[in-house]
C-alpha positions as a Markdown table, in Angstrom:
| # | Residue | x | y | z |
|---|---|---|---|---|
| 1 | Unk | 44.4 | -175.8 | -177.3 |
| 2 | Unk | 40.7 | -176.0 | -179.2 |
| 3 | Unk | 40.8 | -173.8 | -182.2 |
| 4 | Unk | 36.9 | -172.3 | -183.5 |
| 5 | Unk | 37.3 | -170.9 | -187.2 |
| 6 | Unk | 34.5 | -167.9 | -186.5 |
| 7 | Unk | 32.0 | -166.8 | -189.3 |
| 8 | Unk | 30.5 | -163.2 | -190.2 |
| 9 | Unk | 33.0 | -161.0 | -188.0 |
| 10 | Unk | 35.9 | -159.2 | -187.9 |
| 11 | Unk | 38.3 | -162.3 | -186.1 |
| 12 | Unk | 39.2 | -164.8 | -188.3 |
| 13 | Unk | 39.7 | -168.0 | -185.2 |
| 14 | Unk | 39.8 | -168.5 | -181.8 |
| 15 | Unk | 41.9 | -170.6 | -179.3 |
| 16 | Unk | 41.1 | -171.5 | -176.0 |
| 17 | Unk | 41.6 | -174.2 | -173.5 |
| 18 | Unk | 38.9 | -175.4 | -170.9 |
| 19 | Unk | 40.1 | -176.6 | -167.4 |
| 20 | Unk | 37.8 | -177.9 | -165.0 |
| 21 | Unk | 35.0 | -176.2 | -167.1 |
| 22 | Unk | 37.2 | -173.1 | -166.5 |
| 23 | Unk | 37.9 | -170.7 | -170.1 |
| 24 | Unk | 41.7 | -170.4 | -170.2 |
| 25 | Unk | 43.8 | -168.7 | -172.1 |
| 26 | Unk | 41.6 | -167.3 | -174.6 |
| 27 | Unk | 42.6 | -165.0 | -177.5 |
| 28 | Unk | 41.8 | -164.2 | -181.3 |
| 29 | Unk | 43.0 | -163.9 | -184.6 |
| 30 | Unk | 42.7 | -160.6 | -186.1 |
| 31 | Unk | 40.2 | -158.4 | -185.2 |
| 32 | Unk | 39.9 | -155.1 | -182.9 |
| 33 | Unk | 43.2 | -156.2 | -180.9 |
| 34 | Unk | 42.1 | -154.2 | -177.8 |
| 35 | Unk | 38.5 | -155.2 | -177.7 |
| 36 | Unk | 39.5 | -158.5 | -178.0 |
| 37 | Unk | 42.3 | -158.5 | -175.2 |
| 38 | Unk | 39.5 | -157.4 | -172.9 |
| 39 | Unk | 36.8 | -160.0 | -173.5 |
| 40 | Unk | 39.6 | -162.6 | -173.2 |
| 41 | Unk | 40.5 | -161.0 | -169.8 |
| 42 | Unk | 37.1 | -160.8 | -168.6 |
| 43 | Unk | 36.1 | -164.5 | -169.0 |
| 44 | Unk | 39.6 | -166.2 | -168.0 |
| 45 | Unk | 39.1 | -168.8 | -165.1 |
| 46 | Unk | 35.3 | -168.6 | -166.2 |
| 47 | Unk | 32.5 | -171.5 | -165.9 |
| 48 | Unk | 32.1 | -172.2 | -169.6 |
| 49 | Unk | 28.3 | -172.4 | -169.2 |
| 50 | Unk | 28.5 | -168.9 | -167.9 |
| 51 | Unk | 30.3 | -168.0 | -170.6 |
| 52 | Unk | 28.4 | -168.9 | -173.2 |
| 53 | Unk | 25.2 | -167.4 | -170.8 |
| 54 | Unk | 26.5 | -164.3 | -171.0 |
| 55 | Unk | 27.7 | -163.9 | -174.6 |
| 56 | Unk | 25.6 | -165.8 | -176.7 |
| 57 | Unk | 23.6 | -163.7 | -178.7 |
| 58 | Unk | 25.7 | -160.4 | -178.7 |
| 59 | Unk | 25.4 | -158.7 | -181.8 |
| 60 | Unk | 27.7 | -156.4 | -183.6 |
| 61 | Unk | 26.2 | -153.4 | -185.8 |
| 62 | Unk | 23.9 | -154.5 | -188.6 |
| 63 | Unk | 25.3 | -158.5 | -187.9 |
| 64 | Unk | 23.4 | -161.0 | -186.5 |
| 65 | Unk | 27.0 | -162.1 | -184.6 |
| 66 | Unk | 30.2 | -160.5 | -183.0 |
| 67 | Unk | 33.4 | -161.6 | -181.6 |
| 68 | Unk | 31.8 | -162.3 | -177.9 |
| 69 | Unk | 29.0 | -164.7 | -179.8 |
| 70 | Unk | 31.7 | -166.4 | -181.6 |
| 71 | Unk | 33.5 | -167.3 | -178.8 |
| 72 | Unk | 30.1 | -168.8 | -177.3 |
| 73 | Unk | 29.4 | -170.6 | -180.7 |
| 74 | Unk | 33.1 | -171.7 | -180.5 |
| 75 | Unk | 32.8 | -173.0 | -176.4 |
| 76 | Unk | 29.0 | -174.6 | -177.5 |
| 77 | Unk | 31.2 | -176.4 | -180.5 |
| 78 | Unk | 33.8 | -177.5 | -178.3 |
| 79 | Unk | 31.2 | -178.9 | -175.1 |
| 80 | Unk | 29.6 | -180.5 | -178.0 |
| 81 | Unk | 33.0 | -182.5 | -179.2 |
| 82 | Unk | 34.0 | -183.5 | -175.6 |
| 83 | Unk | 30.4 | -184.6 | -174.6 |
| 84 | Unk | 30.8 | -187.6 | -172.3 |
C-alpha cells in the first residue's frame, strides 16, 4: 500500500496500490466521506496514466487543487518512485 500525504485540501492522505498499472483499492483520510468513496469507485481497476489524464488539474472552489488532483499528484509521485 503507497501512502501520498496531500497538500491544500480537505483529505489529509491517500492510500492506494497499483497492479499491472491498475489503481486499486484507493481511499482517503478525512475529507467529504461520500465524495471521496465515489472517486475511489470510479477509478478502481484503472490505467494509472488515465487516471492521472483525467484528474490532473481539477480544482476545488477558490484552490488551485482538490482531492481528485491529489490523487493524480499522489499516482505521478508514486510512477516517479517505481521508475524502472
Amino acid at each position: 500500500m503507497y501512502q501520498y500525504t496531500t497538500q491544500g485540501v480537505c483529505s489529509k492522505a491517500i492510500h492506494f496500490d497499483v497492479e499491472n498499472n491498475k489503481v486499486k483499492n484507493v481511499s482517503y483520510v478525512a475529507g467529504c466521506n461520500g465524495n471521496l468513496k465515489g472517486i475511489s469507485s470510479l477509478v478502481e481497476g484503472m490505467d494509472i496514466d488515465e487516471v492521472i489524464a483525467r484528474l490532473e488539474g481539477t480544482t476545488c472552489g477558490a484552490k488551485k487543487t482538490s482531492c481528485p488532483d491529489q490523487l493524480a499528484q499522489a499516482l505521478k509521485a508514486y510512477k516517479a518512485a517505481n521508475a524502472k
